[in-house]
N, CA, C and O atoms as a Tripos MOL2 file, in Angstrom:
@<TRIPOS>MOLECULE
protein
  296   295    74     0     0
PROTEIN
NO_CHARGES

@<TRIPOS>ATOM
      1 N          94.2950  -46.0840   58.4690 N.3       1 UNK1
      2 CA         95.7160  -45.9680   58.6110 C.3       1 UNK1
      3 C          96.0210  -45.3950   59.9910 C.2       1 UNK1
      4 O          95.3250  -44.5980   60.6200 O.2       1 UNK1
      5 N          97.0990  -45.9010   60.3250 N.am      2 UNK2
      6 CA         97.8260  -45.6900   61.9050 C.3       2 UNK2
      7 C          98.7740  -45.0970   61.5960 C.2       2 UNK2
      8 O          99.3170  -45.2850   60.5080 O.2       2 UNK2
      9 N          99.2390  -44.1660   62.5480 N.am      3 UNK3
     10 CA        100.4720  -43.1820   62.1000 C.3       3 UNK3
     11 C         101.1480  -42.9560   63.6690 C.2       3 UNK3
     12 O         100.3750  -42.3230   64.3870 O.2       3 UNK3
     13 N         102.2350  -43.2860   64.2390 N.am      4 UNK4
     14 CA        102.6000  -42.7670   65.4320 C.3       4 UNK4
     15 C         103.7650  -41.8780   65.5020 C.2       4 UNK4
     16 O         104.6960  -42.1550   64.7460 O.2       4 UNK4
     17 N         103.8420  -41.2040   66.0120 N.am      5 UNK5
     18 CA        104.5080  -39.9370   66.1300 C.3       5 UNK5
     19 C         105.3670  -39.5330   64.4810 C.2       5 UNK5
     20 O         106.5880  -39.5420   64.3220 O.2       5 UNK5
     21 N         104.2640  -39.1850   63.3490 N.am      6 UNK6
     22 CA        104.8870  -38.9420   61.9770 C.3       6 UNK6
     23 C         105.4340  -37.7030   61.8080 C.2       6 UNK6
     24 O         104.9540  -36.8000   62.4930 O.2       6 UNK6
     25 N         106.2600  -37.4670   61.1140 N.am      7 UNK7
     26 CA        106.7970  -36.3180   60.7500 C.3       7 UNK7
     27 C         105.8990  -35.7140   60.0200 C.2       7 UNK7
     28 O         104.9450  -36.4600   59.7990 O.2       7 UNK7
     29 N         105.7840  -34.5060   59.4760 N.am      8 UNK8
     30 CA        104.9900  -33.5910   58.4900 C.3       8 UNK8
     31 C         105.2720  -34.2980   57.4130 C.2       8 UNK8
     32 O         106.4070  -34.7730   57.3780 O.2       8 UNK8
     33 N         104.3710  -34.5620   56.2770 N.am      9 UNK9
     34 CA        103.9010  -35.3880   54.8450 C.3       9 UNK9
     35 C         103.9210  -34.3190   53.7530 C.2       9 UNK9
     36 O         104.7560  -34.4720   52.8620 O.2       9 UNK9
     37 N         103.3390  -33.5540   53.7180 N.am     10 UNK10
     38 CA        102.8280  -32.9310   52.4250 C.3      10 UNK10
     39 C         102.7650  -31.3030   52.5030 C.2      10 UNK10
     40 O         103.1710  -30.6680   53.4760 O.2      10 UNK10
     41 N         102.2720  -30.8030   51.4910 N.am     11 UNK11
     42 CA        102.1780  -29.0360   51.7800 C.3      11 UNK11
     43 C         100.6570  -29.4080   51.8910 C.2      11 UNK11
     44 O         100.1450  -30.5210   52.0110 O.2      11 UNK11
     45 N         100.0770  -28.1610   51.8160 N.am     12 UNK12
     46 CA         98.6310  -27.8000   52.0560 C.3      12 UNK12
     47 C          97.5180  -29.2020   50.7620 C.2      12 UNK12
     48 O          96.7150  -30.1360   50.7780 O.2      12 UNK12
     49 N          98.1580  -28.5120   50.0720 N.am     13 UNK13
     50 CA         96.8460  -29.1420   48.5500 C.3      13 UNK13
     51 C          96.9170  -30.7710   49.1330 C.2      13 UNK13
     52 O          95.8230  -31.3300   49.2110 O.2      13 UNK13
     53 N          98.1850  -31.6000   49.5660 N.am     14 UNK14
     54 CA         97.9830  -32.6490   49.7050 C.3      14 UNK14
     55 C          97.2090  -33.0870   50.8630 C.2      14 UNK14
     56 O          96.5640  -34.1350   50.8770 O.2      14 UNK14
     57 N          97.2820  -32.3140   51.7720 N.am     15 UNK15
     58 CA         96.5410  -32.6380   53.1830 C.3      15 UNK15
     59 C          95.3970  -32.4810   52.7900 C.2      15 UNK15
     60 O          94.7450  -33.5250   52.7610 O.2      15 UNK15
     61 N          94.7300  -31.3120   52.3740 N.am     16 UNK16
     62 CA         93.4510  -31.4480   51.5930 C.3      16 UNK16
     63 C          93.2160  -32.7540   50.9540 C.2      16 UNK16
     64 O          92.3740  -33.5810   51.3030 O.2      16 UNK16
     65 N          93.8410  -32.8260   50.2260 N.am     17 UNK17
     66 CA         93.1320  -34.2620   49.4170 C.3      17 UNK17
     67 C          93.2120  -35.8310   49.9620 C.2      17 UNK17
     68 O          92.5080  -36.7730   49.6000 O.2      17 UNK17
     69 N          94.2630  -35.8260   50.9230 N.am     18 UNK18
     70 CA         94.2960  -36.8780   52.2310 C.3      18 UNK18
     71 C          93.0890  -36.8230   52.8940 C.2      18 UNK18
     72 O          92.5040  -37.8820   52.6690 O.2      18 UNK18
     73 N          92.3290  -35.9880   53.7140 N.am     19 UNK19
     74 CA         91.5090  -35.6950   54.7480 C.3      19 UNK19
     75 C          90.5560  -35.6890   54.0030 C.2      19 UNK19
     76 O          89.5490  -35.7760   54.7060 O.2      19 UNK19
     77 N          90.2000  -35.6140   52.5610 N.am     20 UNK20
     78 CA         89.0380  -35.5860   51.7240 C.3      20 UNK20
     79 C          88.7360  -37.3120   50.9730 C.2      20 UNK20
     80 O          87.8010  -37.8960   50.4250 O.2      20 UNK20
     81 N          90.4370  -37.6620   51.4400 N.am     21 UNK21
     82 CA         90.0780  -39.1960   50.9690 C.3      21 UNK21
     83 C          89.8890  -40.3150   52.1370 C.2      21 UNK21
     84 O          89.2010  -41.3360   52.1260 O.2      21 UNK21
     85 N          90.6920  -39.8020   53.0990 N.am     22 UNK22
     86 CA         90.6250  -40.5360   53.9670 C.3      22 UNK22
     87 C          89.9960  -39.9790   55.2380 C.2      22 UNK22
     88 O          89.8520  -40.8490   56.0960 O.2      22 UNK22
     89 N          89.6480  -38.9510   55.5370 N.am     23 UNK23
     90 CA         89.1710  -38.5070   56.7040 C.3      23 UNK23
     91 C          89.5030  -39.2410   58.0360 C.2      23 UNK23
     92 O          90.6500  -39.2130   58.4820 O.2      23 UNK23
     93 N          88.3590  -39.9870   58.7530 N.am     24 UNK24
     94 CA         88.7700  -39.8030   60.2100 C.3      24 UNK24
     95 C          89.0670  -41.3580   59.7230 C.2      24 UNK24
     96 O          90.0090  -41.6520   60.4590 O.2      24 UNK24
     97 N          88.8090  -42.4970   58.9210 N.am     25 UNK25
     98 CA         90.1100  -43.4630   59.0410 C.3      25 UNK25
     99 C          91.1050  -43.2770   59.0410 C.2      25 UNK25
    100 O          91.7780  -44.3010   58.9190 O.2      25 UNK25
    101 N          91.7220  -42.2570   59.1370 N.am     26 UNK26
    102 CA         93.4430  -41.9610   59.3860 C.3      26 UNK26
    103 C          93.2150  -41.7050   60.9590 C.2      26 UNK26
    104 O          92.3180  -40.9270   61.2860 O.2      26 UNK26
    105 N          94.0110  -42.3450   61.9570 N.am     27 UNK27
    106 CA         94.7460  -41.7200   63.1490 C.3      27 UNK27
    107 C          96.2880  -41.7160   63.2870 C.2      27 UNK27
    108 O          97.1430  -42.5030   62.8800 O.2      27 UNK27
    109 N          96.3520  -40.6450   63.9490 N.am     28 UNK28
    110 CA         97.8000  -40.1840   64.2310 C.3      28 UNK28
    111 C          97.7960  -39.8150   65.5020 C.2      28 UNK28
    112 O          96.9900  -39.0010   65.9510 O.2      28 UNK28
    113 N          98.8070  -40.4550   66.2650 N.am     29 UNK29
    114 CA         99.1450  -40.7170   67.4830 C.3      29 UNK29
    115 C         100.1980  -40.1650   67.9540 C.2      29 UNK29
    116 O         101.1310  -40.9420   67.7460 O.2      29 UNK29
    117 N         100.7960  -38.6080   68.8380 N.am     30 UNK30
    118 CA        101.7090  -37.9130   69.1340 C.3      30 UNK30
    119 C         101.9170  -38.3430   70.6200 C.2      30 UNK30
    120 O         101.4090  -38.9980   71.5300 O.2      30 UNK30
    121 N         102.9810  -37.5630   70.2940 N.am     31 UNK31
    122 CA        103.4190  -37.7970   71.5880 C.3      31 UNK31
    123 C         104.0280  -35.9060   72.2200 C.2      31 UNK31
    124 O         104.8520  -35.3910   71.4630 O.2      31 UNK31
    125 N         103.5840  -34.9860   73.5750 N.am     32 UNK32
    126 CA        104.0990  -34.0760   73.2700 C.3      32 UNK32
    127 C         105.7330  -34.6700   73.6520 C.2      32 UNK32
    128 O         106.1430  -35.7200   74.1470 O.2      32 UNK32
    129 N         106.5290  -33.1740   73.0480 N.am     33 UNK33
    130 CA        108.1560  -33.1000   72.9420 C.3      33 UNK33
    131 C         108.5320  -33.9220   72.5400 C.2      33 UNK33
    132 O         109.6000  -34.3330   72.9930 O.2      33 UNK33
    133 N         107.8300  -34.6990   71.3730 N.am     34 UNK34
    134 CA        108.2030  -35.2460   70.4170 C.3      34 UNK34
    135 C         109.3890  -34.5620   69.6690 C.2      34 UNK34
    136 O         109.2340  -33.3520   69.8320 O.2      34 UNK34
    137 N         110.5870  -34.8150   68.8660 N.am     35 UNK35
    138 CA        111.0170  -33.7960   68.4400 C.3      35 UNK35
    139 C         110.9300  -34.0420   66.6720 C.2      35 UNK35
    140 O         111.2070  -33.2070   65.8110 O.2      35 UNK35
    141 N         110.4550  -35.4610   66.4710 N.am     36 UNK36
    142 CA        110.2710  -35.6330   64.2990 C.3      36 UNK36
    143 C         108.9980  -34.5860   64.3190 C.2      36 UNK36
    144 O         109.0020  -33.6760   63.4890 O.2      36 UNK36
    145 N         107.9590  -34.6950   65.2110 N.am     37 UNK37
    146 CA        106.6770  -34.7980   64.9530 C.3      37 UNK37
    147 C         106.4350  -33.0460   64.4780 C.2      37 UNK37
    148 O         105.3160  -32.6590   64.1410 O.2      37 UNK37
    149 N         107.7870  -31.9870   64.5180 N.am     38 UNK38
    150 CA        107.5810  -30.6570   64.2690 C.3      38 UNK38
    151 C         108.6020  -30.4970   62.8440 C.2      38 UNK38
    152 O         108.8960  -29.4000   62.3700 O.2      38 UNK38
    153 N         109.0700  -31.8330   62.2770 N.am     39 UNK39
    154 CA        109.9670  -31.6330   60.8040 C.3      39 UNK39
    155 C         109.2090  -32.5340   59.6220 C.2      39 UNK39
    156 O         108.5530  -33.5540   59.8380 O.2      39 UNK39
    157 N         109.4230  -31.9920   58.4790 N.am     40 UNK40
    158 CA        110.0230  -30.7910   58.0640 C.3      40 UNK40
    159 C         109.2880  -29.4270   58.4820 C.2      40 UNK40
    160 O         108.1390  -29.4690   58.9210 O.2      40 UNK40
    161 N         109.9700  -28.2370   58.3350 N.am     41 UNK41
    162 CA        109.0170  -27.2970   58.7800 C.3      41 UNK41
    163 C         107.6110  -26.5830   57.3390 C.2      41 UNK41
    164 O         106.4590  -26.1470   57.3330 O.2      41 UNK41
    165 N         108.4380  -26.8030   56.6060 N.am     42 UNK42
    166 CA        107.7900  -26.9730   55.5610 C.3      42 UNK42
    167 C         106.3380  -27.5310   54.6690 C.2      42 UNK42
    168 O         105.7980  -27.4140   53.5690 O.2      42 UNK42
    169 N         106.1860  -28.1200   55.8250 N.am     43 UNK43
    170 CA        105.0620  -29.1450   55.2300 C.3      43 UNK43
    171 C         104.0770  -29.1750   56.3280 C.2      43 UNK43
    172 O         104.2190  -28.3200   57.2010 O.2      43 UNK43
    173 N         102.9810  -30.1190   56.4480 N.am     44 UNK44
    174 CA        101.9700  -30.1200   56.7480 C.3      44 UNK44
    175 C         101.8800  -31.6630   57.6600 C.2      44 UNK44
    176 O         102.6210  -32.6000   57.3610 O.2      44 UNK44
    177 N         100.9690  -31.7460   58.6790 N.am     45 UNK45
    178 CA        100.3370  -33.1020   58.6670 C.3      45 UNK45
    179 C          99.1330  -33.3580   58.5070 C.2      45 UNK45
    180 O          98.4410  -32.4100   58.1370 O.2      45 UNK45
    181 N          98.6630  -34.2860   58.6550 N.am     46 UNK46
    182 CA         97.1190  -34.8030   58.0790 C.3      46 UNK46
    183 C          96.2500  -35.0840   59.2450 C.2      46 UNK46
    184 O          95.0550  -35.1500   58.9580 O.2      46 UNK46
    185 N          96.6250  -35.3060   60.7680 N.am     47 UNK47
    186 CA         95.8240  -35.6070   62.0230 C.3      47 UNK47
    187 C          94.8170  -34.1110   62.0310 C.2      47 UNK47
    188 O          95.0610  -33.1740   61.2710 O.2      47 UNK47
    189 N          93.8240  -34.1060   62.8950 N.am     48 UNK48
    190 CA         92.6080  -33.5610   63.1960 C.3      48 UNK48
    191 C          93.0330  -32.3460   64.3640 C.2      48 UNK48
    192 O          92.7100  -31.1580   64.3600 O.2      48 UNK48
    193 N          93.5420  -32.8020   64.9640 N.am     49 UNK49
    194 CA         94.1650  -32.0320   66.3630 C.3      49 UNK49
    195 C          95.7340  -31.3180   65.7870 C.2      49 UNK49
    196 O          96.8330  -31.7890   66.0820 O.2      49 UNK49
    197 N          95.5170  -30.1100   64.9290 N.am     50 UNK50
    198 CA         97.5550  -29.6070   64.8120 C.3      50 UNK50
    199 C          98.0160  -30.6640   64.7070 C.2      50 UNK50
    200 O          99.0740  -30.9930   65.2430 O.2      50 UNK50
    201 N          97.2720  -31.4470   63.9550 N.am     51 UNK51
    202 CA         98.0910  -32.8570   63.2380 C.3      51 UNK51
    203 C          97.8010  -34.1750   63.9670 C.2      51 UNK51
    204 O          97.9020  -35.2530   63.3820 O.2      51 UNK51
    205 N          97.5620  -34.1070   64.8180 N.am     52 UNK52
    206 CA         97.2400  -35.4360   65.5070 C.3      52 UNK52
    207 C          95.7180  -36.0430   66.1980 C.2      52 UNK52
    208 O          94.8630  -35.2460   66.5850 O.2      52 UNK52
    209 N          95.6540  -36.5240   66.2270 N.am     53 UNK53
    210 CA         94.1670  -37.3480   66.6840 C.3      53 UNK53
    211 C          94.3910  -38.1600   67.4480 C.2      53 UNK53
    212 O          93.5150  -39.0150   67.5750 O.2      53 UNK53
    213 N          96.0010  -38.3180   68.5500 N.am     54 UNK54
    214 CA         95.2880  -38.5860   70.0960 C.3      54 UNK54
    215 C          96.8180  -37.9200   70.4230 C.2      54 UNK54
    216 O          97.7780  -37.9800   69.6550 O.2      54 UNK54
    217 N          96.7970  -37.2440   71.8180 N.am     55 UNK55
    218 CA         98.0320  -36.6590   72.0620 C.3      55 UNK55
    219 C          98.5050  -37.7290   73.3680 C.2      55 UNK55
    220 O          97.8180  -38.2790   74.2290 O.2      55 UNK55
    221 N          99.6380  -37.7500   73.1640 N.am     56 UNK56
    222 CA        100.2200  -38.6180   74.6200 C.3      56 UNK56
    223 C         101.0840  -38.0720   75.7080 C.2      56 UNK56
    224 O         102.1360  -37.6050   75.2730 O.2      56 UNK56
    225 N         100.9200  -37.9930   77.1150 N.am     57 UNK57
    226 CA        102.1700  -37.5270   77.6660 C.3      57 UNK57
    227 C         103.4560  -37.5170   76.9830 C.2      57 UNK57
    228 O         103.9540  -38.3030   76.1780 O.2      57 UNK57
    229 N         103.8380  -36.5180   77.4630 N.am     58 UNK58
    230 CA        105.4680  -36.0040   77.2510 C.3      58 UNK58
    231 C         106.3770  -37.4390   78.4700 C.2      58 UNK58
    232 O         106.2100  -37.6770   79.6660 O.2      58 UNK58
    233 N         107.0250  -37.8940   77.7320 N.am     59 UNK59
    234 CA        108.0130  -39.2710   78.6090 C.3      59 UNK59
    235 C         108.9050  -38.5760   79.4630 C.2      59 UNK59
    236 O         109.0270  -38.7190   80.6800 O.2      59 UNK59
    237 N         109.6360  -37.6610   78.5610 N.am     60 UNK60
    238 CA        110.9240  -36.9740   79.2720 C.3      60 UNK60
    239 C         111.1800  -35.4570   78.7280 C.2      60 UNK60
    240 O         111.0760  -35.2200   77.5250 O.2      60 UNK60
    241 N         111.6000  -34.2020   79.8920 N.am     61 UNK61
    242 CA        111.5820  -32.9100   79.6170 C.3      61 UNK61
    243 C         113.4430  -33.3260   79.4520 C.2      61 UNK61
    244 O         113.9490  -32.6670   78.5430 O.2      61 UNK61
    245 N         114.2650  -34.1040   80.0460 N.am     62 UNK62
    246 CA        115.6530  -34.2120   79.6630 C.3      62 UNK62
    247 C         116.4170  -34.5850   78.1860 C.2      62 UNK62
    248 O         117.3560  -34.1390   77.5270 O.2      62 UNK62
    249 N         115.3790  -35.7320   78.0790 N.am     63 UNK63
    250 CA        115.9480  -36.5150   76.8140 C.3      63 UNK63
    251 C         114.3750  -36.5530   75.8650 C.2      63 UNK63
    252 O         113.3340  -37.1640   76.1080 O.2      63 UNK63
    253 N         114.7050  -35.7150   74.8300 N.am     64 UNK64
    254 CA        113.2310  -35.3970   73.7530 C.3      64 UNK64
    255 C         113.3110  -37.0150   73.2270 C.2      64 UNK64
    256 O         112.4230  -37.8580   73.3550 O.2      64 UNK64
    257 N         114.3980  -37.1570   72.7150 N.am     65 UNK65
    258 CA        113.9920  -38.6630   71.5740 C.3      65 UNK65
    259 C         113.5410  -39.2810   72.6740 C.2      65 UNK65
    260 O         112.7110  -39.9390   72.0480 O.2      65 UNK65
    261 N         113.3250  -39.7510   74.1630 N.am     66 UNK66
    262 CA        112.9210  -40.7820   74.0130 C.3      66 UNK66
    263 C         111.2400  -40.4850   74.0900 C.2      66 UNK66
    264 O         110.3620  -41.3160   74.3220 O.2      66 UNK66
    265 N         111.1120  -39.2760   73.8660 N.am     67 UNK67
    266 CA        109.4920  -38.8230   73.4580 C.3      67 UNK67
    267 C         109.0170  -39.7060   72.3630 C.2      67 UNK67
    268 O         107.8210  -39.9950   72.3950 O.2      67 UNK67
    269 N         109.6520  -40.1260   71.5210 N.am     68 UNK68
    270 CA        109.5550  -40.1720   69.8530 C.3      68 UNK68
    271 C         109.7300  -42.0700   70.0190 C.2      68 UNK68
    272 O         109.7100  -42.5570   68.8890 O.2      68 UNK68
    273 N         109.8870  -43.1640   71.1280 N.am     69 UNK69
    274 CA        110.2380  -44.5590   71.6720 C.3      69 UNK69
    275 C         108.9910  -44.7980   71.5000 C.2      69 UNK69
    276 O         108.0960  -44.1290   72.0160 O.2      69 UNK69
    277 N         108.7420  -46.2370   70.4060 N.am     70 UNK70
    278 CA        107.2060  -47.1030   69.7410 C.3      70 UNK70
    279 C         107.0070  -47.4950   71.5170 C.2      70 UNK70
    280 O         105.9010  -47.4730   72.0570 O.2      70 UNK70
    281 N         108.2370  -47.8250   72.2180 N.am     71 UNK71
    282 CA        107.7490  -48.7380   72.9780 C.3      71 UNK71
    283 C         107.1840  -47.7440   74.4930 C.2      71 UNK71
    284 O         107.5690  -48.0350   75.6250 O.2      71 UNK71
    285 N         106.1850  -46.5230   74.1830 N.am     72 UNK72
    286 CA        105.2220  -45.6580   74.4550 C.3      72 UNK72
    287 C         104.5310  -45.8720   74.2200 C.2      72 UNK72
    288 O         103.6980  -45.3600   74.9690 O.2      72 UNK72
    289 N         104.0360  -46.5140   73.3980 N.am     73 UNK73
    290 CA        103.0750  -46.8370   72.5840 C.3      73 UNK73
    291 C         102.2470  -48.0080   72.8720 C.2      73 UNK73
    292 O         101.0440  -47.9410   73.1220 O.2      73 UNK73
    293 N         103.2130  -49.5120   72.8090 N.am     74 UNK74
    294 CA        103.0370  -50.5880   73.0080 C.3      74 UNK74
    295 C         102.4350  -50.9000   74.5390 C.2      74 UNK74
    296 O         102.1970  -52.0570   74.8850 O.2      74 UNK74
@<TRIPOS>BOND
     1     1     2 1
     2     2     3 1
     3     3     4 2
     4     3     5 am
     5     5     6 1
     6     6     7 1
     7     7     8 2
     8     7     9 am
     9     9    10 1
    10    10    11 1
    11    11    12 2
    12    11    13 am
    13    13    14 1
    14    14    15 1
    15    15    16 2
    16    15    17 am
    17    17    18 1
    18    18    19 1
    19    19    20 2
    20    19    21 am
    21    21    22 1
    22    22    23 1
    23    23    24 2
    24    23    25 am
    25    25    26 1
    26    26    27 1
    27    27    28 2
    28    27    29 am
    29    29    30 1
    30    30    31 1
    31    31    32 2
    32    31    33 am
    33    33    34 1
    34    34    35 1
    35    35    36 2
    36    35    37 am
    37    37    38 1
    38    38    39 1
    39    39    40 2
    40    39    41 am
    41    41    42 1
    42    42    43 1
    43    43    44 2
    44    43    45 am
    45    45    46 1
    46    46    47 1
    47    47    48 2
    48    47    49 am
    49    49    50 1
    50    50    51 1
    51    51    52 2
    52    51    53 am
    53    53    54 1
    54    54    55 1
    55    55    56 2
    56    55    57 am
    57    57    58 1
    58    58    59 1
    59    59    60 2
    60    59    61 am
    61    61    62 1
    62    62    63 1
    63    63    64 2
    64    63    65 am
    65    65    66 1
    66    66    67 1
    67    67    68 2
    68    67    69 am
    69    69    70 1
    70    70    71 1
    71    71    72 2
    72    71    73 am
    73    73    74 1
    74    74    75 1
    75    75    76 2
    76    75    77 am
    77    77    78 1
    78    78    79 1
    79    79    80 2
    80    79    81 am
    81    81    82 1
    82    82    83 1
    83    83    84 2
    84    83    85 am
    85    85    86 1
    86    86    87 1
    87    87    88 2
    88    87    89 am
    89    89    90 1
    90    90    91 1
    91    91    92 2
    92    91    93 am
    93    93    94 1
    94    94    95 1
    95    95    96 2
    96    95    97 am
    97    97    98 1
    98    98    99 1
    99    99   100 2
   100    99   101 am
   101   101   102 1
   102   102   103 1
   103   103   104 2
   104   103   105 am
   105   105   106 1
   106   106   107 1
   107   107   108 2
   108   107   109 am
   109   109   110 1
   110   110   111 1
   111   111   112 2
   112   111   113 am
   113   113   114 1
   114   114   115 1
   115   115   116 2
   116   115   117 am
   117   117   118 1
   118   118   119 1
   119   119   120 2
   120   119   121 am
   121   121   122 1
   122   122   123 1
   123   123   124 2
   124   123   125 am
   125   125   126 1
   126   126   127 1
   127   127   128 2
   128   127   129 am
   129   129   130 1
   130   130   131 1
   131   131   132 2
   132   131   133 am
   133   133   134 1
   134   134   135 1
   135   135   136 2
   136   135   137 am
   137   137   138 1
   138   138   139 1
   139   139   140 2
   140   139   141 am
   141   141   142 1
   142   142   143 1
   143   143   144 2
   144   143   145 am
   145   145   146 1
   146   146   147 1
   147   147   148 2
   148   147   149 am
   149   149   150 1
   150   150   151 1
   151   151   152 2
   152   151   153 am
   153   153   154 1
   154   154   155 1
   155   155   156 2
   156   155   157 am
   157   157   158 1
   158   158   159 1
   159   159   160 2
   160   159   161 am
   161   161   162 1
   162   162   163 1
   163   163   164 2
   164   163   165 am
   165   165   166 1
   166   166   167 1
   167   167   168 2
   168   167   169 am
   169   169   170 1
   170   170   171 1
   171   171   172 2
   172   171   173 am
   173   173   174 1
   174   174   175 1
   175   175   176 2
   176   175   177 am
   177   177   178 1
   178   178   179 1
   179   179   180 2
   180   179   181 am
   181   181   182 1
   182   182   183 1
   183   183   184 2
   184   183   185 am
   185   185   186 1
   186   186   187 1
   187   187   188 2
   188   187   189 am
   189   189   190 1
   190   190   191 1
   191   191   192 2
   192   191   193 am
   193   193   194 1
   194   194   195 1
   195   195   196 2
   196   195   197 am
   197   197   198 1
   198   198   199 1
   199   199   200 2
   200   199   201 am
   201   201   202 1
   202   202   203 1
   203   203   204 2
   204   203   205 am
   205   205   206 1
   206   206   207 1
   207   207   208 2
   208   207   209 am
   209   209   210 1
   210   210   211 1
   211   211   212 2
   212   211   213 am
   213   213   214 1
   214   214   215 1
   215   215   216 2
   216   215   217 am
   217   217   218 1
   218   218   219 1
   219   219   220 2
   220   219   221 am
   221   221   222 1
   222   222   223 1
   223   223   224 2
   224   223   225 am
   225   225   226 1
   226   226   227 1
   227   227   228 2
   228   227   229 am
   229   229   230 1
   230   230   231 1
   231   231   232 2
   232   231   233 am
   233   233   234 1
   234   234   235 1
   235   235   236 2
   236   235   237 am
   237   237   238 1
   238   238   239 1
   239   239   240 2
   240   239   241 am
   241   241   242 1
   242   242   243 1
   243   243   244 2
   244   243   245 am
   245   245   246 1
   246   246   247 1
   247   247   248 2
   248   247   249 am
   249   249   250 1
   250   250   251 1
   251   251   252 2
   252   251   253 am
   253   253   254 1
   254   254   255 1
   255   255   256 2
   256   255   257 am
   257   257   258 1
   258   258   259 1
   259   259   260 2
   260   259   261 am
   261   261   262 1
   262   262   263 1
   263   263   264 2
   264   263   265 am
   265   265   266 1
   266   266   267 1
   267   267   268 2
   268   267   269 am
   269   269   270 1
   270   270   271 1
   271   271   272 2
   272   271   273 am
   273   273   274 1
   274   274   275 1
   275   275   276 2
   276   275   277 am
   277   277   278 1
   278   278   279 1
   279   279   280 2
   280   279   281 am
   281   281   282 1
   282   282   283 1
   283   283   284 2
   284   283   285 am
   285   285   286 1
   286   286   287 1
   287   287   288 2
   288   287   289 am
   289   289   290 1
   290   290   291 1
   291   291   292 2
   292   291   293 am
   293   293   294 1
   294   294   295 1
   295   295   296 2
@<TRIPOS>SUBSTRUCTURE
     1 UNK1         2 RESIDUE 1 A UNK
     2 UNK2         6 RESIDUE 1 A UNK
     3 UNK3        10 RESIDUE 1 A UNK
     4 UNK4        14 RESIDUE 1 A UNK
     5 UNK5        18 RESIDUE 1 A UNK
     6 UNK6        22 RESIDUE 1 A UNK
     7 UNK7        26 RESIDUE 1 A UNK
     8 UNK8        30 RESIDUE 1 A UNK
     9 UNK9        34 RESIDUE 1 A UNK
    10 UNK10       38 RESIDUE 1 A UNK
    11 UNK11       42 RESIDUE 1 A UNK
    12 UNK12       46 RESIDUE 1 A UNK
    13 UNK13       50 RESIDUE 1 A UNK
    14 UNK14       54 RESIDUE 1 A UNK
    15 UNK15       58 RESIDUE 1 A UNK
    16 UNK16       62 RESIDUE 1 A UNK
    17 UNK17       66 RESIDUE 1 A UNK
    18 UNK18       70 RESIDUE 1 A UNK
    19 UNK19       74 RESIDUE 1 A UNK
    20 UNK20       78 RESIDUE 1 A UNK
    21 UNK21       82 RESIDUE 1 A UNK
    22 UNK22       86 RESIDUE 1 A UNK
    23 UNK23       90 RESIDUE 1 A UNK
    24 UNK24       94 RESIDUE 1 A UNK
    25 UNK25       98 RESIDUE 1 A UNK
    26 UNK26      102 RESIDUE 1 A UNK
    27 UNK27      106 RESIDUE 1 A UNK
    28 UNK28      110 RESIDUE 1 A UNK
    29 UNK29      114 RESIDUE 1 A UNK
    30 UNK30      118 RESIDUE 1 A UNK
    31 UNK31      122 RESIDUE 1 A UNK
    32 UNK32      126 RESIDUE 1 A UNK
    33 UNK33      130 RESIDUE 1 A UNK
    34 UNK34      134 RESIDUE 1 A UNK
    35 UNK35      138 RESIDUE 1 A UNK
    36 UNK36      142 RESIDUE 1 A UNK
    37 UNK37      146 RESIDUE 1 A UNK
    38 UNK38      150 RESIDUE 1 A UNK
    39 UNK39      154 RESIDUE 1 A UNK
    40 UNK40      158 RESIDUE 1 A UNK
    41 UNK41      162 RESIDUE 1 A UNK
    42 UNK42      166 RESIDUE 1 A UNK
    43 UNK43      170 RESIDUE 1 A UNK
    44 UNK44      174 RESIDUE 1 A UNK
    45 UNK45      178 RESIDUE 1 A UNK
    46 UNK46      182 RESIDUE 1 A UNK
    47 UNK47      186 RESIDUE 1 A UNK
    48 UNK48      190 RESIDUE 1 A UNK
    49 UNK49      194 RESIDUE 1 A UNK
    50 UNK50      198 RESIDUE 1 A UNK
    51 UNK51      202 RESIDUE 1 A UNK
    52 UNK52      206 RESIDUE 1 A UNK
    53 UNK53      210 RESIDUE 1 A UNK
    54 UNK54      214 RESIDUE 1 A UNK
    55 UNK55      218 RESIDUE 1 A UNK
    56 UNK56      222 RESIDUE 1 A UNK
    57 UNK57      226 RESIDUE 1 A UNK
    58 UNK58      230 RESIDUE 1 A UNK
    59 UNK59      234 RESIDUE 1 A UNK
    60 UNK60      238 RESIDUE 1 A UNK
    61 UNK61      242 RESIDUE 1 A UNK
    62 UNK62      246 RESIDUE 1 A UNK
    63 UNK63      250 RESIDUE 1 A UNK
    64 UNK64      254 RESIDUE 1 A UNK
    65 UNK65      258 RESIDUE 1 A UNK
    66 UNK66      262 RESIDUE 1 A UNK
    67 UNK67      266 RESIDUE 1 A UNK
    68 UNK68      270 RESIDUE 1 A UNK
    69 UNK69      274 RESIDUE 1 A UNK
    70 UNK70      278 RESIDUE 1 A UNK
    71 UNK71      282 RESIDUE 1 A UNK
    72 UNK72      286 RESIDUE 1 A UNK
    73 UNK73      290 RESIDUE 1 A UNK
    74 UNK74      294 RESIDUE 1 A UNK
């Protein structure tokens, strides 16, 4: 599974059992000053790295969303 710039998924018990089912076939792809990639605060993500397993330049210190643009990606 591919994940690019995801929001937080689950509390603790579920990330556990994600990373125990899926381990490193999951990547998740950030971006910094992202601004989804720190909501809910509540919850957890499932990447390797503080949630992610590849980090990407920051696009813009003016405008955060367009941190959070697929077409970064592409």
């Amino acid at each position: 599974m591919e994940s690019y710039n995801p929001a937080r998924v689950g509390n603790w018990a579920f990330r556990t059992n994600y990373m125990a089912t899926l381990g490193t076939r999951s990547k998740v792809f950030c971006r910094h000053g992202d601004p989804v990639w720190g909501v809910p605060a509540a919850l957890y993500h499932v990447g390797s790295d503080s949630g992610c397993t590849y980090w990407g330049a920051r696009a813009s210190w003016v405008n955060p969303v367009a941190n959070h643009s697929m077409t970064l990606w592409l």
